[in-house]
C-alpha positions, 0 to 999 in steps of 0.5 A: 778440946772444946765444942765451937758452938758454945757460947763466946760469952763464957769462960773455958778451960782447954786441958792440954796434958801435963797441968797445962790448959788454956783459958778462954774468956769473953772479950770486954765491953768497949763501953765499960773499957772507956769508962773505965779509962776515964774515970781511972787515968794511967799513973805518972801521965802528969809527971 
């Protein structure tokens, strides 16, 4: 298992045995979320 006192901000992966691990990665920007919500609408919206 991972250390808590790591760093949020990067990745990790958890091995679990058998190929299984568990992927953590940072939560994204809500700034850079919106942008690109705007700038890229969803498909079909308009139909």
């Amino acid at each position: 298992m991972a250390p808590e006192n790591t760093d949020d901000k990067t990745y990790r992966a958890e091995y679990h045995g058998s190929g299984t691990f568990i992927i953590h990665k940072p939560k994204r920007n809500r700034k850079k979320l919106r942008q690109s919500r705007l700038k890229n609408p969803q498909r079909g919206a308009r139909k």
